[in-house]
N, C-alpha and C positions, 0 to 999 in steps of 0.2 A: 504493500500500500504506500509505505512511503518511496518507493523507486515513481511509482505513479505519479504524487505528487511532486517529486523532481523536476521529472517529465513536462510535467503542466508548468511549472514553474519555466521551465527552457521555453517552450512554445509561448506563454505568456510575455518573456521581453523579447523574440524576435517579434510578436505582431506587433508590439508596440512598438519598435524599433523601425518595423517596414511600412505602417502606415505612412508616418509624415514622409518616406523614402517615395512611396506611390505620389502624395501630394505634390512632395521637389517636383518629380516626372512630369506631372500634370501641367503643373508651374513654369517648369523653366523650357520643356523639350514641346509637350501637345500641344498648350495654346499657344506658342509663337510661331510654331510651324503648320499651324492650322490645318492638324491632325485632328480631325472632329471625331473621326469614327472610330479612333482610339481612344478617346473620352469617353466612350460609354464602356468600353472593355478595363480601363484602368479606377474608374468608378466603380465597375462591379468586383473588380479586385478589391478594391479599400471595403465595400460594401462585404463582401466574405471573407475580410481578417478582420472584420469589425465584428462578424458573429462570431466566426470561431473565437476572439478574445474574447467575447461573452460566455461563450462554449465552455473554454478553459481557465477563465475567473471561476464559472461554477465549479469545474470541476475540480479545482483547487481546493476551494474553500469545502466541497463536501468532502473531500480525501481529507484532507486536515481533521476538519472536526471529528470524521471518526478514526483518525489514528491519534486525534489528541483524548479523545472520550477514553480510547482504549485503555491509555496508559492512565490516566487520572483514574480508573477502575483499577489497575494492579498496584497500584499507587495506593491507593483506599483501602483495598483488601491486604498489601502486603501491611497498612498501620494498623489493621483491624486486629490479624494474627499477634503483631507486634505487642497490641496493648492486651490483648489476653495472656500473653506470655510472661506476661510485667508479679513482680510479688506482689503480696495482698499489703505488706508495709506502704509499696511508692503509691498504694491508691488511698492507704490511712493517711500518708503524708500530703497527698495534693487531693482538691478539689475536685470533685466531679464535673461540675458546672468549666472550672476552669480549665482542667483537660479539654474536654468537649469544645469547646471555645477556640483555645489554642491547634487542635486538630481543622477542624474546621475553616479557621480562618486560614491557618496553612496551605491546605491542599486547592482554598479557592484561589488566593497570591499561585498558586503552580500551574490552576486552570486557565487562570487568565495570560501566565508565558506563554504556554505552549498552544493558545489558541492558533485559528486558521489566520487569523491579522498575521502570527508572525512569520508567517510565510509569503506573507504581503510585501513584508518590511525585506526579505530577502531575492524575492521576485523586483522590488525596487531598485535594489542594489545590484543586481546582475543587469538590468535595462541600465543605469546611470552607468556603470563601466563599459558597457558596450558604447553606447552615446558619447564618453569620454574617448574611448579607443579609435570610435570613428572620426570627433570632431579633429583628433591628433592626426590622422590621416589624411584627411582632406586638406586642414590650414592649421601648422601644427601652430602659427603663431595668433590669430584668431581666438583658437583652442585656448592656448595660456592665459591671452587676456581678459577671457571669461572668465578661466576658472580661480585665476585672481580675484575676481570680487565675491568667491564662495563665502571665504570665512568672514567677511564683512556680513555677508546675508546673516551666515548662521548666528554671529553676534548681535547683531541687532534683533532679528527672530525673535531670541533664547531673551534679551533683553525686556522686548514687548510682552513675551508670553510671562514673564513673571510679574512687570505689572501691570498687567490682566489679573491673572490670578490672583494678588493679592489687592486690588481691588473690589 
């Protein structure tokens, strides 16, 4: 299951890799060459990597969830085993309620790592290195001057987003 979800995840940043690539075409070679009737062939291209990306978003996200469901089950059951195995003193010494609690809130902090998002956040990051690798190819100096203003974005981002939040 999870070789599956790999999978999807590959297919997931070439389409989004090769849509705007369709568009450049469209852009820079169809319409100035007033190639019309390759307009509607390169439109139905964009048009079926625009579903298979929907295709393969789905299918992400349902591999995920049930290889993350799975493991947050052996995860559950391997603490379940664990606290029956536990002496009768550590449950004289702690709280019921507070075990419970602390179990609990554990395994849901674990649910929400392994969720299908974070295979999002890695499907992101395969797309952004591809997109780096190509903008390096085309115009490698271009390329640099962009990605010179990253860490400006992300400071400022990181800056906003905190007061937001504590607002």
């Amino acid at each position: 299951m999870l070789m599956l979800g790999a999978v999807t995840v590959i297919a997931i940043s070439i389409l989004e890799f090769m849509i705007p690539q369709l568009t450049k075409e469209i852009i820079d070679q169809i319409i100035p060459e007033k190639r019309y009737y390759a307009l509607l062939e390169t439109g139905g291209l964009i048009l079926l990597a625009a579903l298979l990306l929907g295709i393969f978003n789905f299918s992400s996200s349902y591999v995920m969830t049930i290889v993350s469901q799975k493991a947050i089950l052996q995860l559950r059951n391997k603490l379940h085993k664990h606290t029956l195995s536990l002496d009768l003193k550590f449950f004289d010494r702690n709280r019921t309620g507070d075990l419970m609690a602390r179990l609990t809130s554990d395994v849901n902090q674990l649910q929400e790592l392994v969720s299908a998002d974070s295979l999002s956040i890695i499907a992101d990051v395969i797309t952004f290195a591809a997109i780096v690798g190509y903008l390096l190819y085309t115009d490698w100096q271009l390329a640099l001057i962009t990605l010179i203003t990253l860490p400006f974005l992300f400071v400022t981002s990181r800056y906003f987003s905190l007061r937001i939040k504590s607002a």
